[in-house]
N, C-alpha and C positions, 0 to 999 in steps of 0.2 A: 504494500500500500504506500503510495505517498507520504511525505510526512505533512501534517495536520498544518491546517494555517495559522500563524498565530491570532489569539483574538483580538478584536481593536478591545482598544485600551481607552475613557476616558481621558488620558493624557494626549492620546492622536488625536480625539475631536476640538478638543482644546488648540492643539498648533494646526488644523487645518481650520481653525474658525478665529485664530490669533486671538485670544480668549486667555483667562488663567482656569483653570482645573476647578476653580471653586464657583466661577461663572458657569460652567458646565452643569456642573452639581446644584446650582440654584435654577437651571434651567428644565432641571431633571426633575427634581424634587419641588423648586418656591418659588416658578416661574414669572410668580406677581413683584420678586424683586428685581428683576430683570427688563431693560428697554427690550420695547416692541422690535426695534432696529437689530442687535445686538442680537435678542432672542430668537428671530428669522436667521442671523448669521448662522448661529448654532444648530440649530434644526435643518439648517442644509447641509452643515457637514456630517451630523449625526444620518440622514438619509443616502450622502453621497460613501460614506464609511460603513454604510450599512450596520449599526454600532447597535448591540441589544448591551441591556444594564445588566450586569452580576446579579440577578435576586438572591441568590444564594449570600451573599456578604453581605446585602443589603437587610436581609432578615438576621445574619450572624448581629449585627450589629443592635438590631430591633432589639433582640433580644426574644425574638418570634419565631413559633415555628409551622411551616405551613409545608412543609414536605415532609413527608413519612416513606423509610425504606422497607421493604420486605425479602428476605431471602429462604426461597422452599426449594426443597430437594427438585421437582420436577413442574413447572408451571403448565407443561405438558400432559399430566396426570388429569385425569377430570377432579379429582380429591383438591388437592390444590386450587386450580381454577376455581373451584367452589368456595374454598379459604379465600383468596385471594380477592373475591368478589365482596365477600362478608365485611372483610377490610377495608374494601376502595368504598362501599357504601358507608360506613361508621365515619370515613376521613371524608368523605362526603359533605356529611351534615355538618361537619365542623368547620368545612371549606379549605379541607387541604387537600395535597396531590398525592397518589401512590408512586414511588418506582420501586418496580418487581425486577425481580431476577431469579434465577434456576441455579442451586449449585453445584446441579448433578454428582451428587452425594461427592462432591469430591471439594473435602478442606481448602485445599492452595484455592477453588474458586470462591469458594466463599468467602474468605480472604479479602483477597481481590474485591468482591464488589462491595466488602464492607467498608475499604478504604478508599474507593471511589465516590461510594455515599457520605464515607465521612468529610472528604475532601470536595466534596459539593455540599455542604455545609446542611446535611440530614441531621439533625437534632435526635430521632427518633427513630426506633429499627425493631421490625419484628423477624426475629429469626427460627428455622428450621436446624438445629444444626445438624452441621454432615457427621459429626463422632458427639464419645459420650465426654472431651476433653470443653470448655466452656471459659477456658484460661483467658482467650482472647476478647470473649464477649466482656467477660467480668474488667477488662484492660480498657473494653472502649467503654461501659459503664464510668471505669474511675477518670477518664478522660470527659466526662458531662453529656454523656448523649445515653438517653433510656433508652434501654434495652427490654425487650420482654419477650423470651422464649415460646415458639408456635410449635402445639401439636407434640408438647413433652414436656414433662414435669422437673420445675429445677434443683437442680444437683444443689445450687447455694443459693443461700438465704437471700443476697443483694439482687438476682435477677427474677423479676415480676413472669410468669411464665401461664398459660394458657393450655390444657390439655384433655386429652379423653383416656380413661382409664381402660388402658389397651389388655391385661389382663383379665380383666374381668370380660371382656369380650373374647378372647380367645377363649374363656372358661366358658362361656355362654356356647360359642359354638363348638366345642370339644362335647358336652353335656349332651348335645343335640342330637350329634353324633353318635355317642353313647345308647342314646334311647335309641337309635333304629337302629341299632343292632352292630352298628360298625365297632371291632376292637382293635385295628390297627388303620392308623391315621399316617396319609403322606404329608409333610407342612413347608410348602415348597415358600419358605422363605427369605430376606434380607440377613446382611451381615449383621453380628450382634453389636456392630460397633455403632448401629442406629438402636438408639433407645429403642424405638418404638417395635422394631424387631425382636430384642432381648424381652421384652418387657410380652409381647403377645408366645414368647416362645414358651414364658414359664407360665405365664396362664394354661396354655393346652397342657402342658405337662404338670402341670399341679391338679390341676381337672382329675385328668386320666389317675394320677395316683389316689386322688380324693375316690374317687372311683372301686377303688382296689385292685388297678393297672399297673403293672410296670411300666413307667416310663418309656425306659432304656430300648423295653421289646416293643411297644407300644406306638410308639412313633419314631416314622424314617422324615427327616429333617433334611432337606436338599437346600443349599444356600444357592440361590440365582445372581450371577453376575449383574443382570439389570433389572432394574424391579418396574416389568411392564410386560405385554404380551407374547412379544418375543421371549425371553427371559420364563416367562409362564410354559410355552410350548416346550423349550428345550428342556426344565425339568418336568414337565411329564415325560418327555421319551424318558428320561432316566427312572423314573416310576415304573412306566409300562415293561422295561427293561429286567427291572427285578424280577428274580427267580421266586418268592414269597411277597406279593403284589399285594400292598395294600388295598383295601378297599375304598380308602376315602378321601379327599385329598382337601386340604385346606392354606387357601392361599393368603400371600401377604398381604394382598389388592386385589380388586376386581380389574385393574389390566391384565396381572399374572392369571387369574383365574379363565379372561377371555383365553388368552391363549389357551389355556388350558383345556377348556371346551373345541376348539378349533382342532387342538391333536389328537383328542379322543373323540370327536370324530371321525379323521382323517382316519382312526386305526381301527374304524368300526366298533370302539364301547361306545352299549348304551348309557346313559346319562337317565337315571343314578342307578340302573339295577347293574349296570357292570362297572362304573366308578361316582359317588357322589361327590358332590365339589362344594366349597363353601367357600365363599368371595370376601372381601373385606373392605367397609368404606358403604357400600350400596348408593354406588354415583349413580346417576339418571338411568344410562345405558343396562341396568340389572337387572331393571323390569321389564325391557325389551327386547332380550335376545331371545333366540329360537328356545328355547329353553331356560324360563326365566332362572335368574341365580340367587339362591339364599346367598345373604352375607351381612355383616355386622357392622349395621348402619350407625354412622358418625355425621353428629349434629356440624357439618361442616361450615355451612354460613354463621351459624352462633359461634362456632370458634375464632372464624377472623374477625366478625363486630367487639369480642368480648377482648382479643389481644388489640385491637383498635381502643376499645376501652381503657386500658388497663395506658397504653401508651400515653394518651391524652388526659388521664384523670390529674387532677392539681392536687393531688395528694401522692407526694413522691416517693412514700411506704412501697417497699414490695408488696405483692399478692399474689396468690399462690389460687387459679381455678381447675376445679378439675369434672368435668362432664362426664357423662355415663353413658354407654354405646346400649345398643338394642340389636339383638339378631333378629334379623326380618326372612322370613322362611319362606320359600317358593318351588316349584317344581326341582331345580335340580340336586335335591336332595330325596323330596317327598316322591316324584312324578306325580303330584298334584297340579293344575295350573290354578 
């Protein structure tokens, strides 16, 4: 790519208007101290320099904040999209702007667009994070800008955080499972190094023991490289693959779950008398597929209003919320429609 132009400078519109810097800034801001004459000079150089103002410093200085940053593992996810929306409505009402970004579970991005945000003078950031490490957040926390963890509960007391109690949801749909008769679960999951992974991994497995299950025999645990359809189909083939084939499979999201539907049909099982599947999240798309999908519906617009909440409240206490998921039951468990 080219390298970037530099931006005009209120100091260019100044020497192309032979002006001082602080005539500029009265022009910009308290244009009634300004000659009629003088003030047309300025505003053609400002039109001829094509010059927009810094809002960003200009609100540093207010002492105002009118931009809020958000960073979610996948904006791509419909889960997300739906967070994200919940957000941009709350910032909304309040008359601020969202900038989103994806940090595709990978730290160094998130990084990255937190210090772009910061360095755009974001006051405010709701974050996903990509591990269970929060060192950084708590570093821009101590540098002035609130912070409030999205979609996981926080590790320290200083970071205000937003979440659904992803355990008890996996335990909802382990249980489920349970009753129709399934005793060995596939749980085609995310790296533990995402809370929200760990955290649904030991719900199923606490389940199953509460149960009077082995765990260990209980369920086959496949970690997926990507947590989305693709990612979904390729651990089924490794399900289908096993020589003692589970009968049930329980996914991280209902994008891993589509895939998941997609390869077991391609291999000819029926859906659920030859593999039931249980989805996570129950984004729009779960009650529309050829076979609709049980899965464990997360209050996803109340999650970004309430971390939108939490950012903007004039009370600069941490707070700590935590939601409760529902398993929403549908043919591709029961063959009910």
């Amino acid at each position: 790519m080219p390298p970037a132009r530099r931006r005009t400078s209120i100091s260019d519109v100044a020497r192309r208007a032979g002006v001082s810097v602080g005539t500029v800034s009265n022009v910009l801001n308290r244009p009634d101290r300004v000659t009629p004459t003088t003030r047309e000079r300025v505003e053609a150089a400002i039109g001829e320099l094509q010059f927009v103002r810094n809002g960003s410093a200009r609100q540093l200085r207010a002492g105002t904040i009118t931009t809020a940053g958000a960073v979610v593992l996948d904006v791509a996810n419909p889960f997300f999209t739906d967070v994200a929306r919940g957000i941009e409505d709350r910032l909304d009402e309040a008359g601020y702007t969202l900038m989103l970004a994806s940090s595709d579970e990978q730290p160094e991005r998130e990084a990255r667009y937190l210090r772009l945000f910061e360095e755009h003078g974001v006051q405010g950031v709701m974050v996903v994070p990509a591990t269970d490490d929060v060192t950084h957040l708590v570093d821009l926390h101590d540098r002035g800008v609130r912070v409030v963890l999205l979609d996981r509960p926080s590790p320290v007391e200083v970071l205000s955080s937003v979440a659904v109690d992803d355990r008890a949801g996996a335990a909802a749909a382990a249980a489920h499972l349970l009753d129709l008769g399934h005793e060995r679960i596939a749980f085609l999951n995310g790296p533990h190094t995402i809370r929200q992974c760990a955290d649904r991994s030991a719900g199923l497995r606490a389940a199953l023991a509460d149960a009077g299950h082995d765990p260990d025999e209980a369920v086959v645990e496949i970690t997926l490289a990507t947590l989305n359809a693709d990612g979904g189909q390729t651990g089924t083939q490794q399900v289908l693959a096993l020589a003692d084939r589970p009968t049930a499979l329980l996914c991280v999201n209902d994008l891993a779950a589509l895939g998941a539907l997609r390869t077991l049909r391609a291999a000819d099982v029926p859906v659920p008398s030859g593999m039931a599947v249980v989805g996570y999240d129950d984004v729009a798309f779960a009650a529309e597929l050829a076979t609709p999908l049980t899965s464990v519906r997360q209050p996803t617009h109340r999650l970004g209003h309430r971390a939108a909440d939490l950012l903007l409240a004039d009370d600069p206490a941490p707070s700590h919320v935590t939601f409760q998921p529902e398993l929403v039951v549908r043919a591709s468990t029961t063959g009910l429609t």
